[in-house]
C-alpha positions, 0 to 999 in steps of 0.5 A: 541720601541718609543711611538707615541707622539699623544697619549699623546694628543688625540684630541677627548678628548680635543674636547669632553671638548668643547661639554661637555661645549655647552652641559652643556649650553644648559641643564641650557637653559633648566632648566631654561625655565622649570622653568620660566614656572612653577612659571608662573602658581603659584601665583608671588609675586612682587619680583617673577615677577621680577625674572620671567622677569629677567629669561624670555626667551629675556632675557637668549637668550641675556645672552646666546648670551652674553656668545657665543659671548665671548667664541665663538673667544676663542673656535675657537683660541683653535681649531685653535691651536688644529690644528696646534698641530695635524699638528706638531704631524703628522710632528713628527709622521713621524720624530720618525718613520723616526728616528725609521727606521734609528735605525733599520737599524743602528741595523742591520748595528751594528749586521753586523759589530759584526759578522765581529768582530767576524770572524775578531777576529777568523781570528786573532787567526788563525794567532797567531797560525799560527805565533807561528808554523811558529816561531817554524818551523824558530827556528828549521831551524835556528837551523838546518842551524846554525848546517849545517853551523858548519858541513860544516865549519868542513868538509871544515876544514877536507879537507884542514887537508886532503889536506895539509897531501896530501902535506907534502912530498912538499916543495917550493923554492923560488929566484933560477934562472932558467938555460937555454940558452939565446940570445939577441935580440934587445938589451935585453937577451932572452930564447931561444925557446925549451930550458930546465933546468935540475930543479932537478940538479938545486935544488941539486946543491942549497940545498948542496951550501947553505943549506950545506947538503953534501949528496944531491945528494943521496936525492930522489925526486918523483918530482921536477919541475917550477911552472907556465909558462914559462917566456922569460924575464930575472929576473922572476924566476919560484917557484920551488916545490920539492916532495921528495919521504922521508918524513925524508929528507923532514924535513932534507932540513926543518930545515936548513931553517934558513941559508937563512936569509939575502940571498934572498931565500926563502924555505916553506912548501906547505900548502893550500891557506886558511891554509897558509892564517891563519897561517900568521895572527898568525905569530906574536904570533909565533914570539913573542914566539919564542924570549920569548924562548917559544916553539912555533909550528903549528901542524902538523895534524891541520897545522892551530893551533897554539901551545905555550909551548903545549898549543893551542892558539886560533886566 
């Protein structure tokens, strides 16, 4: 609460001041008269009628006079200022209870803002929690994902090891010309249209001249045949995939894989892309091994893992 600053200086107060003094005046004018009338009546002396004269009423009137013209400017400057002091208290009056109004709003607009405060801070720990759950629910997807992820990436592994099984009897060959009758045409030797080749007379006659089996002719096959579409040109020989109906004579054509280095043609098993993909990334290893006198293998359940001298090397 403000103090109303007129109280300080009341102007009844100031102004009773100034009638207590014309009050006290006039009581000595008085007093005087009364006296000057009783020493009237007594027997005066020479000196008694001298201060009867000196206190006559001519001349206290005069005194008086004397006195009210002296204080009297002085009296009205007071009042004057008194005035303008009034003036500048109602000013201040209505300043501080401008002032008083403004603080009351400000401490309401202050009390506003608190409970903005408040709720803004109830909102806040609201969401930390929230955070904290939602960070919860993300690590546990994230775990859950990351399990997902390994699960589909060995299930995707099985199915290859299940495809390459499917593909174990199987064998291909590369850089074995195709047979066929031919024709020119326009200066260049073409296929003839509707004619065939014999594909497995084809791979017996090659697996028992370079591969030097003697008894290819009694290997059985479940199926041998070209990969791709067939090629008019000449020079563009097809793959020949072979599915032999023993998987004994299988790895028996396998090992002689090594009389045809130097001779153009190729023979590998017939493994999945991605499997064939990763086993040629380790083919140095492999390589290196083998001339150290290493043992070095694929496996045969896991066609993709390395092994050297029984220990499984990690790509």
């Amino acid at each position: 609460m403000f103090l109303n600053i007129s109280n300080l200086f009341p102007r009844k107060s100031i102004l009773s001041v100034l009638r207590d003094v014309e009050t006290y005046h006039s009581k000595n004018y008085l007093l005087l008269q009364k006296e000057s009338s009783y020493r009237s009546d007594s027997v005066s002396s020479p000196d008694d009628k001298r201060l009867k004269e000196s206190n006559s009423p001519g001349k206290i009137s005069s005194d008086e006079d004397g006195v009210m013209e002296v204080l009297g400017p002085k009296i009205d400057l007071v009042l004057s200022k008194l005035s303008n002091v009034e003036a500048k208290m109602e000013e201040l009056n209505v300043a501080v209870k401008g002032l008083q109004s403004k603080v009351t709003s400000l401490e309401i607009e202050v009390d506003s803002v608190k409970t903005k405060q408040i709720a803004l801070d109830d909102n806040f720990t609201s969401l930390e929690k929230n955070t904290v759950f939602v960070d919860e629910q993300v690590q546990e997807l994230t775990a859950k994902t990351y399990k997902n992820s390994n699960d589909v990436s060995d299930t995707r592994r099985k199915l290859l090891y299940l495809e390459a099984y499917s593909r174990r009897e199987n064998l291909k060959f590369e850089g074995i010309p195709e047979t066929f009758v031919t024709r020119e045409e326009d200066g260049a030797i073409q296929r003839s249209e509707g004619s065939t080749e014999n594909t497995k007379a084809v791979l017996t006659e090659f697996i028992e001249r370079v591969l030097g089996i003697e008894d290819a002719r009694s290997i059985e096959y479940q199926r041998v045949h070209r990969m791709g579409k067939p090629r008019k040109e000449i020079g563009r020989d097809r793959i020949i995939i072979a599915r032999f109906l023993r998987f004994s004579d299988r790895e028996r054509v396998l090992k002689c894989g090594r009389k045809l280095k130097d001779t153009g043609y190729k023979m590998y098993e017939d493994l999945p892309k991605e499997i064939h993909e990763m086993r040629k990334l380790q083919m140095e290893k492999l390589k290196n091994a083998r001339k150290d006198g290493k043992r070095a293998y694929f496996s045969r359940s896991e066609p993709d893992k390395l092994y050297i001298n029984g220990k499984y090397v990690k790509m």
